[in-house]
N, C-alpha and C positions, 0 to 999 in steps of 0.2 A: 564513532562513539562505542566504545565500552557494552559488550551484554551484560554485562552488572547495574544493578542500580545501586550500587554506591562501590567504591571503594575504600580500601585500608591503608595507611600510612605508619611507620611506628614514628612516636616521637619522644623524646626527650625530654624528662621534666627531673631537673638534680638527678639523681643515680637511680628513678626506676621509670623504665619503660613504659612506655603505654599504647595502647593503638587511637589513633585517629580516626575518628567518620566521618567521610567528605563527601554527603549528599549532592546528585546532580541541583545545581542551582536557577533554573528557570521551567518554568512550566515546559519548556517544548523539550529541555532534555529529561525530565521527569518521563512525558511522552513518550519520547523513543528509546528510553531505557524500556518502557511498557511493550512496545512493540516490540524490542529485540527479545524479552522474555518470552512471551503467546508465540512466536515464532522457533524460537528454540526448546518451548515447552509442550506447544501442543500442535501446530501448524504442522511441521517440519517431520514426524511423525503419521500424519494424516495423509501427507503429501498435498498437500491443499485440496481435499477431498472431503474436508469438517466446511462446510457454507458458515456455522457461526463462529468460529477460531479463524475463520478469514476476516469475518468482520469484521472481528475485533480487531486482529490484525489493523488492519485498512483505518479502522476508525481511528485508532490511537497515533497512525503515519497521519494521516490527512486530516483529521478531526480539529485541529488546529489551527488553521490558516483562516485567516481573515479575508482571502481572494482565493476565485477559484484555482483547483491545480487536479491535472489531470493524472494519471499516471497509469505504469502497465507494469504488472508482476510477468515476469519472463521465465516459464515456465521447457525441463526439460519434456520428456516422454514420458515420462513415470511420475510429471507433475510435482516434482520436486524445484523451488525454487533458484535461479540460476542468478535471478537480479531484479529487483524492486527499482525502477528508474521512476522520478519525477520529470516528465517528459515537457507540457506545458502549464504556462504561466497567466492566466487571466487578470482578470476586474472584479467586483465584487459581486455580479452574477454571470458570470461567462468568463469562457478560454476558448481562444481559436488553436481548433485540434487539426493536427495535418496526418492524412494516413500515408504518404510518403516518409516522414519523423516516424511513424510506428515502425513501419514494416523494416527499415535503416534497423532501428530498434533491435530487432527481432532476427534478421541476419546475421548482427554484430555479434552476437550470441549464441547463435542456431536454436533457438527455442522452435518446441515443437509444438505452443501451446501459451495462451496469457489468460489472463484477468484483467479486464480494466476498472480502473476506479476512477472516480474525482468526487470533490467535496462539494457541497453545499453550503457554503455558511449564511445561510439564512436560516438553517437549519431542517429549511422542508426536504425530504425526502422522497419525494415523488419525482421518479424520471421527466422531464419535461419532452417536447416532441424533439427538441434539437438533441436532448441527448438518445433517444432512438434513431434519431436520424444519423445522427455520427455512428453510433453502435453497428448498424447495418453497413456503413458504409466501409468503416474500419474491418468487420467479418468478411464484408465481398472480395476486399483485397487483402486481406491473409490467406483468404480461401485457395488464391490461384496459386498462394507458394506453400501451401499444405499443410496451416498452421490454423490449429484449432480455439477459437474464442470458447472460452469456458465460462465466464461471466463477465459482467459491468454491474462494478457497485456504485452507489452513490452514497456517500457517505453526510448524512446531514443528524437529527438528532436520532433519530434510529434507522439503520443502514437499512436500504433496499437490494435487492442481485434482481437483477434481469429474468436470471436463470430459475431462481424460485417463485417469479410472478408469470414467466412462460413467456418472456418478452425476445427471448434467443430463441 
């Protein structure tokens, strides 16, 4: 998708010109046109180092799904991002997360460094114990190949970080 949210077309109408507006057509590319903007406007900049230009981030990629979906921003060493992957695929309150799919992840790329999210679409926001539980579990094995968790957002009607409730 397009970092624009919209595009221009010239077209033709008898002998004068004109341009065309071709608005993204469904809510979810609305969305990720939103996301590719905060990302190239203010994230990308910060180096993911702004907690609420992440969230929004985040909110605008995941805030949309109707089942849960986990995912990991794949971050270099200077925290600049390398690759947003939506990794798993749930139900309408769970996703079975594997930290072997992560850490694969995370090779594949050399990242020195992530973020995890996943949605809520129930819209609560409060980490529940399974999601500390995977969180811990996911840190213990990046830990051994020297790759630093930065945060887990949960994204529901207003995002939570780990990191700002002292849950990392």
């Amino acid at each position: 998708m397009s970092t624009k949210a919209m595009s221009t077309k010239p077209a033709r109408q008898g002998t004068i010109d004109k341009q065309v507006t071709q608005w993204p057509q469904t809510v979810d590319e609305v969305l990720a046109s939103a996301a590719n903007i905060i990302a190239e406007r203010f994230v990308k900049k910060d180096a993911y180092t702004n907690p609420q230009a992440t969230k929004d981030f985040l909110t605008y990629k995941l805030g949309g799904y109707e089942r849960e979906v986990f995912a990991v921003m794949l971050l270099d060493n200077q925290h600049q991002l390398l690759e947003f992957k939506e990794l798993f695929f749930g139900t309408l309150d769970a996703a079975s997360v594997y930290p072997r799919e992560v850490v694969k992840a995370v090779l594949v790329v050399n990242a020195a460094a992530v973020i995890f999210a996943h949605n809520h679409p129930s819209g609560e926001s409060e980490p529940s114990t399974a999601d500390k539980n995977i969180t811990k579990r996911l840190s213990d094995a990046l830990a051994l190949i020297d790759v630093r968790v930065l945060d887990h957002i949960v994204v529901g009607r207003t995002p939570v970080s780990f990191a700002e409730c002292g849950l990392l």
